[in-house]
N, C-alpha and C positions, 0 to 999 in steps of 0.2 A: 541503661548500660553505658559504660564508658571503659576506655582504655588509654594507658600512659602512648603517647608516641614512641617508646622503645615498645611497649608490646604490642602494639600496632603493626610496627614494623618486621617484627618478629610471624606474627600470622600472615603476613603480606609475602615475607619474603623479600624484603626490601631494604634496601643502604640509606640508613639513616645519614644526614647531615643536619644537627641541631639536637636542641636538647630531647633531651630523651626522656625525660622528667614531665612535659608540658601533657595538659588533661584533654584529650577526644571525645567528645561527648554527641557527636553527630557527625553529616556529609549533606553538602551542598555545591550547587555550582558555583564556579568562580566568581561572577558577579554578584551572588546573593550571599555570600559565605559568611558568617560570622566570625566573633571568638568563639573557642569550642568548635568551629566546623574545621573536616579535613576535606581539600578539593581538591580538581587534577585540572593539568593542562596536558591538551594533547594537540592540539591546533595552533600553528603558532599564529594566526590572527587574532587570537585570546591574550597575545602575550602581553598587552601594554595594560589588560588586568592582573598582571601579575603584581605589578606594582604599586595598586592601590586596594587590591582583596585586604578584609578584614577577617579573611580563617587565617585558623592557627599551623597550620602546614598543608601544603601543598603535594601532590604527587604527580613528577617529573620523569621524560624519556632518558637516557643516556645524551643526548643533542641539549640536552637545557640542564645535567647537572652539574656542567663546569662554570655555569655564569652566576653572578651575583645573584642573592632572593634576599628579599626582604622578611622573607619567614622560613623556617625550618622547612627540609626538602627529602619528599621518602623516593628515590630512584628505583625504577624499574623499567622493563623494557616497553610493556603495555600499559601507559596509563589509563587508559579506556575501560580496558578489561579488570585491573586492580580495584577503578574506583567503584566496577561493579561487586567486587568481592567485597568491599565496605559496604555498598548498599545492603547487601544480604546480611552483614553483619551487626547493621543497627535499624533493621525492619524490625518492626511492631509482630510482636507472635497473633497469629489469628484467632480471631473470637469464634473456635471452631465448635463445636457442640462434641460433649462428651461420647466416649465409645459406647453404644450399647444403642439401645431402641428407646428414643422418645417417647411418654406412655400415652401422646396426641397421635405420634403416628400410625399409619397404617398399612401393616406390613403382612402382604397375603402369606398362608402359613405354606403352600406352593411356590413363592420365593427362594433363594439358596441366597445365604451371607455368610463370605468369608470370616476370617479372624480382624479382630481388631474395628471393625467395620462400626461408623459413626452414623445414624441417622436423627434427623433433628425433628424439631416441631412441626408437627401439622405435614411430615413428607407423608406420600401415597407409594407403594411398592407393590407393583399387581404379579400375579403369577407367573410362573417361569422366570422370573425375574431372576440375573445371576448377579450379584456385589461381592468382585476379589476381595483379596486383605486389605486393611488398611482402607479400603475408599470411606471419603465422605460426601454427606446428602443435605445441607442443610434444608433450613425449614421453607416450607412451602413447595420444595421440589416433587416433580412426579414422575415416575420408572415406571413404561410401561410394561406390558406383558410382555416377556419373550423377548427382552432387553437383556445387556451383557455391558457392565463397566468394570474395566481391569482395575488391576491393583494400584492401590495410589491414588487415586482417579479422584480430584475434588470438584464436587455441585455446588456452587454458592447459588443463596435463596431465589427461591419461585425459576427454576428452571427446568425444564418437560423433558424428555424422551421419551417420544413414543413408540409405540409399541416394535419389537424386530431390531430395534436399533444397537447397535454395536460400537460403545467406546473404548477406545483400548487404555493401557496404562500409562500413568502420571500426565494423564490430560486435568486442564482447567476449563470446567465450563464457567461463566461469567451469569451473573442475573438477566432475568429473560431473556436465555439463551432457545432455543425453540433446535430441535433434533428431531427428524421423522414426521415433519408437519406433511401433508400430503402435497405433491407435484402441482402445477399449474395447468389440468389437462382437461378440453372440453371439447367436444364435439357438435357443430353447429348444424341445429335439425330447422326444418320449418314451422316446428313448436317452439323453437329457444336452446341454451344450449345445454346438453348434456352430459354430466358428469361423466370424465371418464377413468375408472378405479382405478385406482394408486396401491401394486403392490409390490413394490420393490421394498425395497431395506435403502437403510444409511449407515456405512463403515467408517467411523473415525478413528485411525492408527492410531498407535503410541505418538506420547508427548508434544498432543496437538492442543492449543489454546484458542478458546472461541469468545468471543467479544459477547458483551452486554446486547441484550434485544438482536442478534446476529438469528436468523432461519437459516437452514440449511431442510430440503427437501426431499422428499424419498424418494425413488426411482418411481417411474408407471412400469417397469420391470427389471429384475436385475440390481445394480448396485449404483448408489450416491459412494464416492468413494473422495473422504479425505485423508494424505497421504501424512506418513510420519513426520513430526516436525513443522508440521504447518501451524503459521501464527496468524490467525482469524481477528481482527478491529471489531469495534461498534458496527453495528448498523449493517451489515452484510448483509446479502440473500444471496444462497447460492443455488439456483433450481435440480430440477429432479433432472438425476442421470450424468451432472458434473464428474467428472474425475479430475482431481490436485494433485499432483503429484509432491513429493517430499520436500519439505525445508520450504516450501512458496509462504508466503508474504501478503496478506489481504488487507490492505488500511480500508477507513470508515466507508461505509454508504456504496462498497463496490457493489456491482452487481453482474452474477455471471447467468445468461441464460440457458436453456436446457439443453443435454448433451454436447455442453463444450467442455474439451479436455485439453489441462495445464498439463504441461511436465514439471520436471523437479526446479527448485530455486528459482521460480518464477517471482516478480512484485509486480500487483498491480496499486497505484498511488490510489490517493482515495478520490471517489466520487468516479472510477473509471468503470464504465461500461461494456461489457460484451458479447455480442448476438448466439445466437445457439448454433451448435452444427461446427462449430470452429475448431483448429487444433494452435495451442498456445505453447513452443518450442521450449526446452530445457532454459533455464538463465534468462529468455524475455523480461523485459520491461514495460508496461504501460505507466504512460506520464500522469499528472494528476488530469481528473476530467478526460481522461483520452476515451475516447467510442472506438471502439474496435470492432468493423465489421468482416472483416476476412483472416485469415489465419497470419501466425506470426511465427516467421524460422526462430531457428533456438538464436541465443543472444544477441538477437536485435533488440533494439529501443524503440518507441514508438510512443507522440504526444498527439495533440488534438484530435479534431474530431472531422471528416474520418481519421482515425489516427493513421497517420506518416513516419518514416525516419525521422528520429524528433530532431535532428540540424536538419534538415529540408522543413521541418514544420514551424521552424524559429523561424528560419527567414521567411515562412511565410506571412510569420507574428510578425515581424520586424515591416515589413514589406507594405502590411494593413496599414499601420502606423500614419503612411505617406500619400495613402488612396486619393483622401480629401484634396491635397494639393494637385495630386494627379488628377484630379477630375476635374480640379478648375483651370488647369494649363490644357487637357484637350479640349475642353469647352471654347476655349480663347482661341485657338487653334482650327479650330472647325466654323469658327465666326468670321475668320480672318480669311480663312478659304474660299467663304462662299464668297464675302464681299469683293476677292480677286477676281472671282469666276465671275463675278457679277457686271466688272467694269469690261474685263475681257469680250464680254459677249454685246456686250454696247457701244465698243471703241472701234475705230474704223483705223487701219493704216495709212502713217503719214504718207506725205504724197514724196517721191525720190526730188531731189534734186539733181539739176544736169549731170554735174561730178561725178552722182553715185548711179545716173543713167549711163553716160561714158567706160564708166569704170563694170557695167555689168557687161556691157558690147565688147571690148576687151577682155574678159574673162571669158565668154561664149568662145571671143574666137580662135582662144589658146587652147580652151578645150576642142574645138574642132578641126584641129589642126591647120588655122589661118585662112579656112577657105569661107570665101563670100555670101554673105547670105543674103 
């Protein structure tokens, strides 16, 4: 696929400055760009790339389209958001598997499938199972019993839902995504410990995206609930009885323990941790790595571990930094002490001389008002 810079422009919505003639045939960032690439600047600490990028136009704010470029320049007011509309616009179409039923797969005849509905090789589809329009299954995936994925909804390969599980529409499950795996629940006997059944469900709203090898876990009753708009990373677990609220933000290897509940527009960075029982306030923040063991009001920040105010947690970073030195100046310091104390208590006072015997008899006798002793 490719497009002239004038009709580029024209799909963008954007004030061409340069020719309009030149050929689009991709989108990269600024430092990697080619000829053929269209790239954006929106940072202006990227700008001293501006002048040595080898793409063929650039897309600029209103703030950068009155300076010099050394390449043609498409103006708009979001370059961020534009270069995402190029992205979509020279993505690769997906190697989706045709509409209709694969003749490997297995599709209980108890199952309901909507119109349009794509399943691939080798998926499993057990009964009651509901597939809206449009959803796709590819190959290796598996819908459990008495599962429900809305319309729109794509499974890329070998990914599970089991049974009761409920995803809604124009979600993205990612490969080895794992929905409705059972809770983390045991009960510790004098035999060892004993399973204890897992019969909740797992609700995934509309337009929620779940990362590769990502668990999320059923309730041991009631509802796992992730909330519309939530973008799930790699590597997640989120345990039985969580609730997410809308639009939150999960990067790699988080981990949320059982019955902790986010609110909306929450990000937790990756590799951050969080104990069960907690409540995680609307707009919150955890920093990368942060351990969060008590609850977080809405729009606060919070880094390390326990996590803190992350500017109280910096300086406490900052602080570590200087320990080492600090611990050899009180060392030096508690050396010096003792050996003071030490002369002190072996030194005898000098002995006065007359003068300052004189001068003490004189001082007696002004304090006692001149009388004789």
């Amino acid at each position: 696929m490719h497009f002239t810079l004038g009709e580029l422009a024209g799909r963008l919505g954007a004030e061409l400055r340069g020719d309009a003639t030149l050929v689009i045939r991709s989108a990269a960032g600024i430092k990697e760009a080619g000829p053929g690439d269209v790239t954006f600047l929106s940072n202006g600490k990227y700008r001293a790339h501006l002048e040595t990028t080898s793409a063929t136009a650039v897309i600029v704010g209103p703030a950068e389209a009155d300076h010099e470029h050394p390449v043609p320049v498409l103006v708009v007011d979001d370059p961020y958001r534009t270069f995402l509309q190029v992205l979509h616009l020279f993505a690769p179409s997906l190697d989706l598997p045709p509409t209709g039923i694969d003749p490997s797969a297995i599709v209980d005849p108890g199952a309901t499938l909507g119109e349009r509905v794509a399943i691939g090789a080798h998926v499993v589809v057990r009964p009651g199972a509901v597939l809206e329009d449009d959803v796709v299954v590819m190959a290796g995936s598996y819908v459990g019993a008495d599962s429900r994925i809305g319309a729109r909804t794509l499974l890329y390969p070998n990914v599970v839902l089991r049974e009761r599980v409920e995803v809604g529409a124009r979600c993205i499950l990612h490969s080895g995504a794992i929905v409705g795996s059972d809770g983390f629940g045991f009960a510790p006997t004098a035999d060892g410990h004993v399973k204890i059944p897992q019969i909740g469900r797992v609700v995934v709203e509309d337009d929620v995206e779940i990362g590769a090898n990502s668990a999320i876990d059923r309730a041991t009753t009631g509802v796992t609930r992730i909330g519309r708009g939530t973008k799930i990373d790699n590597l997640v677990h989120i345990a039985h009885n969580v609730e997410i609220g809308a639009n939150s933000v999960l990067c790699a290897q988080v981990g949320i323990s059982g019955s902790t509940k986010l609110g909306s527009w929450v990000t937790l960075a990756g590799q951050a941790g969080l104990v069960g029982h907690i409540e995680i306030g609307d707009g919150a923040r955890v920093g990368a790595q942060g351990g969060v063991t008590k609850s977080i009001p809405s729009g606060e920040t919070v880094s390390g571990y326990p996590a803190t105010n992350h500017a109280r947690a910096q300086r406490v970073y900052a602080s570590m930094r200087h320990l080492p030195d600090a611990l050899r100046t009180l060392r030096s310091l508690e050396q010096r002490i003792e050996e003071l104390e030490a002369r002190l208590a072996t030194s005898t006072p000098p002995a006065r001389t007359e003068t300052e015997f004189h001068e003490t008899l004189r001082e007696h006798a002004r304090v006692s008002g001149g009388r004789k002793e």
